[in-house]
C-alpha positions as CSV (number, residue, x, y, z in Angstrom):
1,X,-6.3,-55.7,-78.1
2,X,-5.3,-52.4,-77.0
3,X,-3.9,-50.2,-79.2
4,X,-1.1,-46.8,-78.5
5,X,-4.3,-44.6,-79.5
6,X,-6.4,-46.3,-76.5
7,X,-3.7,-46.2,-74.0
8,X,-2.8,-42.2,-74.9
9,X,-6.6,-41.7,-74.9
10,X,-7.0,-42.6,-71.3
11,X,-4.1,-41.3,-70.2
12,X,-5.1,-38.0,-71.4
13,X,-8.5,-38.4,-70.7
14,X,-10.3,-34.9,-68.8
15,X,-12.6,-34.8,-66.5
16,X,-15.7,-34.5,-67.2
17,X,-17.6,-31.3,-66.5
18,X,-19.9,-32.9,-64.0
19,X,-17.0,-34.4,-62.0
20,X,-15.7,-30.6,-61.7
21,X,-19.0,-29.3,-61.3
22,X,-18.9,-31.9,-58.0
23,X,-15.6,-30.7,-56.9
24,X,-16.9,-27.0,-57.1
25,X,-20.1,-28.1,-55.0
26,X,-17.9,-29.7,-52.2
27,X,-15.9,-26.8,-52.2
28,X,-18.7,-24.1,-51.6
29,X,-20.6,-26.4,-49.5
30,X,-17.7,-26.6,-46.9
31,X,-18.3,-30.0,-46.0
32,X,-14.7,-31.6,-46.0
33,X,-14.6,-33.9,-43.0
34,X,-11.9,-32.9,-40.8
35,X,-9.8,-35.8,-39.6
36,X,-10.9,-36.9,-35.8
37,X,-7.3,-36.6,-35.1
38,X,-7.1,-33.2,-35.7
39,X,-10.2,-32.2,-33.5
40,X,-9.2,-34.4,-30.9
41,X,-5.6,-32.0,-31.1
42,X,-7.6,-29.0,-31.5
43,X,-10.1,-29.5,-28.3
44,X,-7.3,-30.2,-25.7
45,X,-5.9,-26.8,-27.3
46,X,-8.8,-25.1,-26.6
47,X,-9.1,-26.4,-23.2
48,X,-5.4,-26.0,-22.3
49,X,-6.1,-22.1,-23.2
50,X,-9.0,-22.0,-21.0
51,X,-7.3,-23.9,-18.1
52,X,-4.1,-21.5,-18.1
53,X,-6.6,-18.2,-18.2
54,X,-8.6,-19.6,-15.7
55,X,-5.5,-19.5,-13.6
56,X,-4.4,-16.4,-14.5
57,X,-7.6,-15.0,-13.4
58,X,-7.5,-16.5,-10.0
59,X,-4.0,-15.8,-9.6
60,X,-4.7,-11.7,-10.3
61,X,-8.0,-11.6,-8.2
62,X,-5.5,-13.1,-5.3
63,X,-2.8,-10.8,-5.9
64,X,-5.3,-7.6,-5.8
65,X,-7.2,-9.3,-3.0
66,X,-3.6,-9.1,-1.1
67,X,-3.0,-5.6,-1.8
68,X,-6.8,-4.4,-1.0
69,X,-5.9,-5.9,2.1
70,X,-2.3,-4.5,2.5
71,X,-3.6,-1.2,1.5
72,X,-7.0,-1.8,4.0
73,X,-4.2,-2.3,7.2
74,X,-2.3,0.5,6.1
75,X,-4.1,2.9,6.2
76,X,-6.0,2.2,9.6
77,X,-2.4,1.8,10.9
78,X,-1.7,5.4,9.4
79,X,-5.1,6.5,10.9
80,X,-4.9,5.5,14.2
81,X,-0.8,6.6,14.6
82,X,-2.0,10.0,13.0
83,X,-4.7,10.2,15.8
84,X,-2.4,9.0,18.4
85,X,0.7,11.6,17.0
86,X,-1.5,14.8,17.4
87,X,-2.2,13.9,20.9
88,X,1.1,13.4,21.8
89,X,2.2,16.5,20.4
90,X,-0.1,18.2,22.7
91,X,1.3,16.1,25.6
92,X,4.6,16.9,24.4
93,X,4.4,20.5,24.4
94,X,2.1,21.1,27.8
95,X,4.0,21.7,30.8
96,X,2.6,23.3,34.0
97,X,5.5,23.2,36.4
98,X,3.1,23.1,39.6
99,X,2.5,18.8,38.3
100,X,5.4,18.7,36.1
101,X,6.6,15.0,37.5
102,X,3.0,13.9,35.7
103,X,3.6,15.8,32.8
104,X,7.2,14.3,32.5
105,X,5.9,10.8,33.0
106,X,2.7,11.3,30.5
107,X,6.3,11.9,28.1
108,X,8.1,8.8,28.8
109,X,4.6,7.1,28.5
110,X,3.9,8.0,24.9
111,X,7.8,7.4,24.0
112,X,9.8,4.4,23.2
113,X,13.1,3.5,21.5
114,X,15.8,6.2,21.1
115,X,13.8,8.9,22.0
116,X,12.8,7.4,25.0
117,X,16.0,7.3,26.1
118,X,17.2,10.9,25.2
119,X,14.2,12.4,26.8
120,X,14.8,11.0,30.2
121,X,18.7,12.0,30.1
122,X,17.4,15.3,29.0
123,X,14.1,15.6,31.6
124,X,16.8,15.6,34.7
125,X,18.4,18.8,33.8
126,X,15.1,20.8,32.7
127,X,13.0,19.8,35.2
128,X,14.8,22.0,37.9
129,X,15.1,25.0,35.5
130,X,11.3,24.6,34.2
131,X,10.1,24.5,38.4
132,X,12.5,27.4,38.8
133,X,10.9,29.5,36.3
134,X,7.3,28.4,36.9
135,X,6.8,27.5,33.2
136,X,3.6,26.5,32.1
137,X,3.4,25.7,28.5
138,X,0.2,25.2,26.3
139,X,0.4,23.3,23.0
140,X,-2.0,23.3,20.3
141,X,-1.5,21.5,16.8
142,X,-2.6,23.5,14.0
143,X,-2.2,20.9,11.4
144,X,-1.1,17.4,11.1
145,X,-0.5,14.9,8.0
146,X,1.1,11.5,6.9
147,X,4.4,11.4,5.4
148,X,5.1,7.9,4.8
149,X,2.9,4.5,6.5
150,X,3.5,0.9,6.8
151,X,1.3,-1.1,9.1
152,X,4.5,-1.3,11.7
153,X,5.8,2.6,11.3
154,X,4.1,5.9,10.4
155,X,5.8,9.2,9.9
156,X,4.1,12.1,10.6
157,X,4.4,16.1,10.1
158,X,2.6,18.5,12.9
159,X,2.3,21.9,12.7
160,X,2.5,22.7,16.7
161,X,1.7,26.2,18.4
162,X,2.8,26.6,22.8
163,X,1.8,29.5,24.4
164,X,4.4,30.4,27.0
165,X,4.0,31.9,30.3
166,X,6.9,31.7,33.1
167,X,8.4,34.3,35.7
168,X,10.5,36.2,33.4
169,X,7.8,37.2,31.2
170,X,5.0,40.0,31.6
171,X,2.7,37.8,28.9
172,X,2.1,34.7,27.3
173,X,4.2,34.2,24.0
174,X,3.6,31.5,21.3
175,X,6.1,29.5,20.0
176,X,5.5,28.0,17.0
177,X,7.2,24.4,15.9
178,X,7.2,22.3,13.1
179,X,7.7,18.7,14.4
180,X,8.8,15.6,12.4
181,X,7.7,12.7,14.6
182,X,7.8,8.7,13.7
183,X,5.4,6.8,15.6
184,X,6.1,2.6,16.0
185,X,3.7,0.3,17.2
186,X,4.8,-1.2,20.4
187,X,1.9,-3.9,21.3
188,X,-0.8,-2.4,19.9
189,X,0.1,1.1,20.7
190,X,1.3,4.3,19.0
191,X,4.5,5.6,20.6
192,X,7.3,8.2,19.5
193,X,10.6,6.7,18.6
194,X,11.7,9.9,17.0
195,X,11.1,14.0,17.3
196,X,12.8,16.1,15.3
197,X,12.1,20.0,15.8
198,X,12.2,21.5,12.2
């Protein structure tokens, strides 16, 4: 027969020092089980992470491999329009009025778009005064660099000297230019669609 005193003694019954002493073991050992659930959850976690910085990565080494290459065309667009610029400055600004139909044609060779068009218009009234005053002009760039470049259109600025000679003078004289020229490519070559004298 069970008695009040029984029932209140198990019901307050303690644990014993060895069931503690257990707990403390299990606690320091680090041995709880974790529930499969859980590492199932926590390994497509893990793998989700690695899957979305393994794209990441891919997607910056393509977006750097782009502009390496951008950047690559540019600048041997830029290069070759700078090499091509100089050369037309000289053609530009040397005039011997002995040949100057070739000289006048070598022009409208190396020219395209508006300028094209406002050179010729202009060539027919300074052709007769150049031949009158046996003009021969001698240009020379001093110094040439890149304003602005895409692979389709490069700006350049020139530092151009011509030495003069014609019948009205008793020497040569140099005339000195600054020249603001854009050069377009037209087919695969360098041409002048603009020339501003600064």
């Amino acid at each position: 027969m069970t008695t009040p005193e029984t029932t209140q003694s198990h019901t307050d019954e303690k644990p014993s020092i060895e069931h503690i002493a257990e707990r403390r073991d299990e606690s320091r050992s680090g041995h709880r089980q974790i529930p499969p659930a859980r590492t199932w959850r926590d390994g497509r976690t893990v793998l989700a992470v690695l899957a979305a910085l393994l794209v990441a990565s891919a997607t910056t080494a393509g977006v750097l491999g782009w502009r390496i290459h951008r950047d690559g065309a540019t600048d041997r667009a830029a290069a070759a329009a700078l090499a091509a610029g100089q050369q037309y400055a000289v053609v530009l600004t040397s005039i011997d009025a002995s040949h100057i139909d070739r000289d006048f044609a070598a022009i409208d060779a190396g020219a395209t778009g508006a300028f094209k068009q406002m050179y010729a218009q202009s060539a027919v009234q300074l052709q007769p005064l150049l031949v009158q005053a046996r003009s021969v002009s001698k240009g020379r760039v001093l110094s040439a660099s890149v304003q602005s470049a895409s692979r389709e259109r490069v700006v350049l600025m020139m530092f151009v000297d011509a030495e003069v000679t014609n019948a009205t003078t008793t020497g040569p004289r140099v005339d000195r230019s600054r020249i603001l020229m854009t050069m377009d490519d037209v087919d695969g070559r360098w041409l002048a669609s603009e020339v501003e004298i600064l």
